[in-house]
N, C-alpha and C positions, 0 to 999 in steps of 0.2 A: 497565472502565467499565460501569456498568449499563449495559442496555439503553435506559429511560428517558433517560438523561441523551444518551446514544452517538445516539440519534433524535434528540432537539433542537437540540445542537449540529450535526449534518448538515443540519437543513431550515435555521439560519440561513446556513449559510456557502453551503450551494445556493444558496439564492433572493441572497445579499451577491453570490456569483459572475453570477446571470444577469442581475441589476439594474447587475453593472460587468463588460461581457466585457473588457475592457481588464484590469484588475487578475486575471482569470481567464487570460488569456493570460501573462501575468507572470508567473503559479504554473506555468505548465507544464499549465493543464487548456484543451482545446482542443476544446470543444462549440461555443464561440461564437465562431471566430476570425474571422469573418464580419459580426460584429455591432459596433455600438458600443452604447454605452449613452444615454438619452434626457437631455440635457442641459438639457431645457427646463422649462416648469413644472410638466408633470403627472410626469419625471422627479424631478422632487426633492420632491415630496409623494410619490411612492411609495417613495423611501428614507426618506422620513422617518418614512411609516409603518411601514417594514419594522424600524426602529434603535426605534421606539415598541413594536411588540408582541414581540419577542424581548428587548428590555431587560424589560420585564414577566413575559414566557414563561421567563428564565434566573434572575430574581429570584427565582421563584415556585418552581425549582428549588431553588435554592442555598440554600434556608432547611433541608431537609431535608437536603443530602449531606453528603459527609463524605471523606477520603481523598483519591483522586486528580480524582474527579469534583467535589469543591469545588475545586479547582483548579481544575479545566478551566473548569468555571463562572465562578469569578472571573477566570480568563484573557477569558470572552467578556465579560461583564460590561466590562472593561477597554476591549476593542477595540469595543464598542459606546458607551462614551464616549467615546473619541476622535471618533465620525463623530459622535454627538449636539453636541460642544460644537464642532466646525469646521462644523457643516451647522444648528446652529441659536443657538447662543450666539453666534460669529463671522460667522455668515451666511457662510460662505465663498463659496458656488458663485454670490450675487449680486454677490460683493463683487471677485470676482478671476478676471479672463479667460482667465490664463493658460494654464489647464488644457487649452482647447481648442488652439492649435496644440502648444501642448508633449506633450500627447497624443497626438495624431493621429502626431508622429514620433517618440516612442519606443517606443508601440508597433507602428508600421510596422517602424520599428527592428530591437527584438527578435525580428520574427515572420520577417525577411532572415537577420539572424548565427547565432539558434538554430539548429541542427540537428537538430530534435526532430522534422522529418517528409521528406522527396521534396522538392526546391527545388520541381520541379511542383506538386507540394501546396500548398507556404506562398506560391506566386506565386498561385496561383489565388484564396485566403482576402484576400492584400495586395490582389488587383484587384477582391475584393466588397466589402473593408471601403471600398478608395478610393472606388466606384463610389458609394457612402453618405454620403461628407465633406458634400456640398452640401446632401442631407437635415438633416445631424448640425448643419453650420452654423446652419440658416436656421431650426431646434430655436433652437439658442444664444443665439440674438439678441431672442429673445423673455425671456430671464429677465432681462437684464440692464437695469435705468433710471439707477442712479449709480453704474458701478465708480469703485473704489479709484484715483486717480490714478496714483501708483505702480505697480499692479500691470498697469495700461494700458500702459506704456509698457513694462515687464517683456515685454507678454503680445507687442508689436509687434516687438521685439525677437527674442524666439523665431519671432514667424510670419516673418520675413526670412528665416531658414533652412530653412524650409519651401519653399519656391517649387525650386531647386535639388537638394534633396532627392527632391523626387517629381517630379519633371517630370524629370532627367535622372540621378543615383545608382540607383533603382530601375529604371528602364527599361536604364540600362546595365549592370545586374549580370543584368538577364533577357537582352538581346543575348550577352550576353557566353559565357551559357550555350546561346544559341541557342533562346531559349525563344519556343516557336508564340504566346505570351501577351503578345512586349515589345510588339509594335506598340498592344494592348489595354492594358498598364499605360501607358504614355507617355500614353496617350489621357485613362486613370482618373486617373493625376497631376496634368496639365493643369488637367482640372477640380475635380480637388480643392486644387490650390495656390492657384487663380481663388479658391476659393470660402473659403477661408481669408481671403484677402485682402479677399473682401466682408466678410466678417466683422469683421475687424478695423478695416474703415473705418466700420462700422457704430457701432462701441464707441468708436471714436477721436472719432465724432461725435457722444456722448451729453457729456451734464452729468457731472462726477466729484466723487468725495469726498477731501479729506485722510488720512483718519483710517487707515491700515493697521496700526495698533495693534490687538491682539488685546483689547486690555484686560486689568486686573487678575480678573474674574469667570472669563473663560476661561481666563485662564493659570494660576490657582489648579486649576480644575476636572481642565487637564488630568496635574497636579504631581499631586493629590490622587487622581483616578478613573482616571485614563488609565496614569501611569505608577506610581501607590501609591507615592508617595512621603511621609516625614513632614516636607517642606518648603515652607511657603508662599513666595510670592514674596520677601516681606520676609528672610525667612532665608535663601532662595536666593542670594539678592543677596550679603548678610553674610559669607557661605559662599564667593562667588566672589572675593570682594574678601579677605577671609583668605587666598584662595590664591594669590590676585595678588603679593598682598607678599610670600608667603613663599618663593615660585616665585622673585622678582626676587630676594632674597637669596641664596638657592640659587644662581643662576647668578652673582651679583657673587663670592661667594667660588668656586665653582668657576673662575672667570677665572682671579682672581688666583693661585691652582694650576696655572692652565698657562702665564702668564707674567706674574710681579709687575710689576703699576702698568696691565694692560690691564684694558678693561672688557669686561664680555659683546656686547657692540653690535657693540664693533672686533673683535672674534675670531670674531663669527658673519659679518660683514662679509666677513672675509680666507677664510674656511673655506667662503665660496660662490664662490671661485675656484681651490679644488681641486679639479677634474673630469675624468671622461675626451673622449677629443674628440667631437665630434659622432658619428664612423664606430661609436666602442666603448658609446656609450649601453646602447644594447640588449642589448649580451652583459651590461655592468654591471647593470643589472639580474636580468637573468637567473643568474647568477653568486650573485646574493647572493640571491635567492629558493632556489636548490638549497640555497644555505649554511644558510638562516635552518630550512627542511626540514629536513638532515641532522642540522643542531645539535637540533630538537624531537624529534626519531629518537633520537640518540647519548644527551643528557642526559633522555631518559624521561620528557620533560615530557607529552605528554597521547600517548594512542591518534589516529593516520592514520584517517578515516572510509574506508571501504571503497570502491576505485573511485574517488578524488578526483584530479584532472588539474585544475594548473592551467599553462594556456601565456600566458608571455611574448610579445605581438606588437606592431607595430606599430598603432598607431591608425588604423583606416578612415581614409580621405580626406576624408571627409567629415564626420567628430566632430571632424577636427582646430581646426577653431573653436573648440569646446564643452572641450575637454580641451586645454588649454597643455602639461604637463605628461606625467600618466599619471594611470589610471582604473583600476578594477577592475570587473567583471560579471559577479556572481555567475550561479553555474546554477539555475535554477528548483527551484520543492519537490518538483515532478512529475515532472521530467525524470529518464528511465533512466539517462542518460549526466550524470554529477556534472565537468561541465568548465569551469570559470570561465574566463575570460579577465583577463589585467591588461594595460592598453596602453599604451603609450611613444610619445609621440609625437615623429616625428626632429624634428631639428634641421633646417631648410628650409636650407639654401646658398645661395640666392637673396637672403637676407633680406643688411643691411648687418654688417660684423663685428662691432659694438657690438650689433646686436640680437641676433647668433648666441651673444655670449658672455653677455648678459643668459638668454637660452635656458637655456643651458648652466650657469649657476650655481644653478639649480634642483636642479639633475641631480649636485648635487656628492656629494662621496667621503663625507661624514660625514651627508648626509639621507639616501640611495639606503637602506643597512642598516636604518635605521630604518623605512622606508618599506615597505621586504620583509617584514617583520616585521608590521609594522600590516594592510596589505592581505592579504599572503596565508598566512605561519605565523610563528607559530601564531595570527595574530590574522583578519581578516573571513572568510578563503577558508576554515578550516579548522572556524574556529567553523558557518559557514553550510551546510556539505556535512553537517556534523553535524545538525544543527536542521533540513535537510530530508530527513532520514530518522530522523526521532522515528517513533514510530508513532502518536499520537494526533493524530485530524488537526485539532484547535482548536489545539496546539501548533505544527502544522507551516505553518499558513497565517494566526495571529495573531504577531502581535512589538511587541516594545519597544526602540526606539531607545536607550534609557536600558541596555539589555544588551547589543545590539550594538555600539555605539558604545562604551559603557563596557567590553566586553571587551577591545575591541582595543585602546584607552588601559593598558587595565591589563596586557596584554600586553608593552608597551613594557617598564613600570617590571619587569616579572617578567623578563624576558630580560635587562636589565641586572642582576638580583641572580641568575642563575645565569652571568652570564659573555661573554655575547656580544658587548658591545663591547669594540671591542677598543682602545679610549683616550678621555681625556677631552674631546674634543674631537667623537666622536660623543656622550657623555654630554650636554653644554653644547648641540649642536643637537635632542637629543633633550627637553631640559629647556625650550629656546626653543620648541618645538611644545606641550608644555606648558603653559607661561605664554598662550601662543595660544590654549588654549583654558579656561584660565582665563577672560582677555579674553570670551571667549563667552558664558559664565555669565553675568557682568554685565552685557554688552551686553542680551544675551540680555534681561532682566528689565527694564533700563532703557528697551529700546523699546516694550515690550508693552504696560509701565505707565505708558507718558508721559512720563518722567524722560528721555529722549533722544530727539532731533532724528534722522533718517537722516544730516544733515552731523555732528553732534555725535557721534556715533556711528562716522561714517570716520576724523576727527579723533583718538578715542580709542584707533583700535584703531593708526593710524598714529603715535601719540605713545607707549605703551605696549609696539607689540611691532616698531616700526620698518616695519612694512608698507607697501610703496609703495601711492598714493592708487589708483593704478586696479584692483591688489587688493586693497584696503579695501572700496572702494564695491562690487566682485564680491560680497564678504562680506556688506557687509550687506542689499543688494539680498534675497541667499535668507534672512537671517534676519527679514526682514520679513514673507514669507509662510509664516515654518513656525516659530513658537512651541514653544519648549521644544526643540526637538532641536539648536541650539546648545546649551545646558546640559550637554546628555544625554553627551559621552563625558567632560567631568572628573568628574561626577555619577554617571555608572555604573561610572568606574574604584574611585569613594569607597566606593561600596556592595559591589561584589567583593573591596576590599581587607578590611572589614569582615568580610565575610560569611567568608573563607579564615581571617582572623584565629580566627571563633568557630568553624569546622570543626575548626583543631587543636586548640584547647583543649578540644573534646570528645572528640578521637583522636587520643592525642597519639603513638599506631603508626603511624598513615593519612601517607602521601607524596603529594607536589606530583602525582603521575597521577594517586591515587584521588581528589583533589579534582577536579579539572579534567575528567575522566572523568564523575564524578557531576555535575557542573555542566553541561558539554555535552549529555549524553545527554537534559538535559530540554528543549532547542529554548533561543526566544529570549524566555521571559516575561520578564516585571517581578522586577526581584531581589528582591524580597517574597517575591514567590510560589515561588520559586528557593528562598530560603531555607529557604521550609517544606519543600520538598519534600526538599530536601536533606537538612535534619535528620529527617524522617519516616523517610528511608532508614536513617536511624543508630541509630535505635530498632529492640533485635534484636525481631526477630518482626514486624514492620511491614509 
């Protein structure tokens, strides 16, 4: 990288880091772990400014480069439109509360689980940042005159689990350790749960708006500038619904191949009550994470990033609200130690046996494989340890949903065409999570633009892919505050598939690792920009 370009992109991502330490702590850079960021109004005119003169400063750049540095450029270019059209075309930060208690606990969160420094260390950083909630608050309260209805109610929801969280999880993880500091964090929680809760009674007792549609202007902008995509809404849409049907046929005829006169419904039905018991959950998982490893190992499908550990555990105690299921959390870009975690949450024995075995059918024999695969190899855990040891650090600390997401979707269909399920019946739930996020695509665009209701919307996803209503509404509740990254993993599977396609027709010697290899090694851009960079490589002498 020139020198030139290698300066500019450093001063924005510094000042993006000091302007968000939250999102700075995420990365694994811990100048600021101390700090939060100014939530209020003279905070968001200085991001706004900051997204104004570097979208100009990288402009002004990019007209001249050329090679890896026009990449890097249009890489920031990119991630400087996403905050321009969520911070000033959607008004987000007026329009939706949630950010402040969901914030305050995931990254108190991360700053506990990571092992990135001395528990003393990160308990002292957790009892400055707490000891500042009531500040950060009472910041808060001044931006907001009409949230979003919806994301009220979102945002009151998240602060319920706040109060428990800091006031007795973090103080008993510092007891536990004997730490000279619990009596001092208990104290910092207290006040910082209180002051959450003023918070939220504050916004609960403003005037609200309807509207959490992002709009057609945004949601184009961010198709168009954000992800480089050549699809406006209109075709998005088209594109989602061609995949719907074709998805639905796909699995009618695969039925009737595993047993004539069923339908997909009835077999995906019968097939979530083949599981192991509550006791074997956890090794099942575990089991088929080593298997889904060994298989990318055996059959050569991409190079292991160097140092990657990912463990199987149990879910905190305390996410086990937030994660029914199982989770994954990745390792930060900074972090020395590349250790993800993916979590299982048990099966409660407490609960009644109809609720144990609803639990339990999640957890069944033919989603778990698939599930191994998506989360951790070859799909998010293997892609992501890779992308945070690019070297260039606009790669390492920008990303695209639309190639994350789209990886690990396309990792599914790749693992089934080299072999790894082992029958048609994991095929058929692997097709069903498919059709699922087909369903996403449309919703996705039908909400943003008006075309659908939040009920019309539960409706569709519950008539279409069979989803009970209280996971329907869970679904669309996040696709209402987050535009476009429902689309993003049938939409980035379409583009990798694409994109491998025109790789061999250009080498037709090159093997499924030297693609995957060259794909990886460049982080997590826009598949555009992927593209280029890809075929740049294939050009001898480049």
């Amino acid at each position: 990288m020139s020198e030139e370009a290698a300066k500019l992109l450093d001063q924005m991502l510094d000042r993006e880091n000091e302007l968000s330490p939250g999102n700075a702590t995420f990365k694994g850079i811990h100048d600021y772990d101390e700090l939060w960021d100014d939530p209020g109004p003279e905070g968001l005119a200085a991001y706004l400014a900051f997204v104004d003169d570097f979208a100009a400063r990288v402009n002004a750049a990019a007209r001249g480069a050329s090679g890896d540095d026009a990449l890097d450029l249009a890489l920031a270019r990119s991630h400087l439109a996403h905050l321009d059209v969520h911070l000033r075309t959607m008004d987000t930060a007026r329009r939706n509360p949630l950010g402040i208690p969901s914030g305050v606990v995931s990254i108190i969160f991360i700053m506990f689980v990571r092992n990135y420094a001395p528990l003393e260390e990160r308990l002292g950083a957790i009892r400055a940042r707490l000891e500042k909630v009531p500040a950060y608050c009472a910041e808060a309260k001044k931006l907001f005159r009409k949230p979003v209805a919806l994301f009220v109610s979102l945002a009151a929801e998240a602060a319920a689990q706040v109060g428990p969280f800091l006031t007795q999880v973090i103080p008993a993880g510092a007891e536990k350790e004997r730490s000279p500091q619990a009596a001092a964090l208990r104290a910092a929680g207290e006040k910082a749960a209180a002051a959450i809760a003023d918070f939220m009674a504050h916004v609960r007792g403003l005037p609200t708006r309807p509207d959490f549609a992002a709009g057609r202007e945004a949601f184009d902008r961010l198709l168009a500038e954000h992800h480089l995509l050549d699809f406006d809404a209109d075709k998005l849409q088209a594109f989602g619904e061609d995949a719907l049907v074709r998805v639905e046929l796909e699995m009618a005829r695969l039925a009737r191949k595993i047993r004539k006169g069923a339908t997909a419904a009835q077999l995906v039905e019968e097939m979530k009550q083949d599981h192991p018991n509550a006791d074997g959950v956890l090794d099942f998982y575990r089991h088929w994470m080593d298997r889904s490893r060994r298989f990318v190992v055996e059959r050569d499908i991409c190079a292991l990033p160097e140092g990657e550990i990912l463990e199987v555990i149990p879910t905190p105690e305390f996410e086990r609200p937030f994660i029914p299921y199982a989770a994954y959390m990745s390792p930060a870009p900074y972090e020395k130690e590349q250790r993800g975690f993916f979590y299982v949450t048990p099966v409660d024995p407490s609960l009644p046996a109809d609720v144990q075995r609803q639990k339990l059918s999640g957890h069944n024999n033919y989603k778990v494989p698939v599930v191994a695969l998506h989360e951790g190899y070859p799909g998010h855990h293997l892609q992501l340890c890779w992308a945070n040891r690019v070297g260039r650090r606009i790669r390492r600390e920008a990303h695209s949903n639309v190639f994350v997401e789209g990886w690990a979707l396309y990792c599914e269909e790749m693992m089934r065409e080299k072999g790894f399920y082992e029958n048609d019946r994991v095929l058929l739930g692997q097709k069903r999570d498919t059709l699922w996020r087909a369903v996403r695509v449309v919703v996705d665009v039908a909400l943003h633009t008006g075309q659908m209701s939040f009920d019309q919307a539960v409706a569709f996803m519950m008539d279409r892919i069979g989803m009970e209503r209280v996971n329907a509404e869970a679904e669309v509740k996040r696709y209402c505050y987050s535009p476009t990254q429902p689309m993003s993993y049938l939409v980035g599977k379409h583009e990798i598939m694409a994109l491998r396609d025109d790789y061999f027709r250009r080498d037709r010697e090159a093997t499924l690792r030297d693609f995957h290899n060259d794909l990886l090694a460049l982080g997590s851009m826009p598949v555009k920009l992927a593209r280029e960079a890809v075929f740049a490589r294939m050009i001898p002498g480049s």
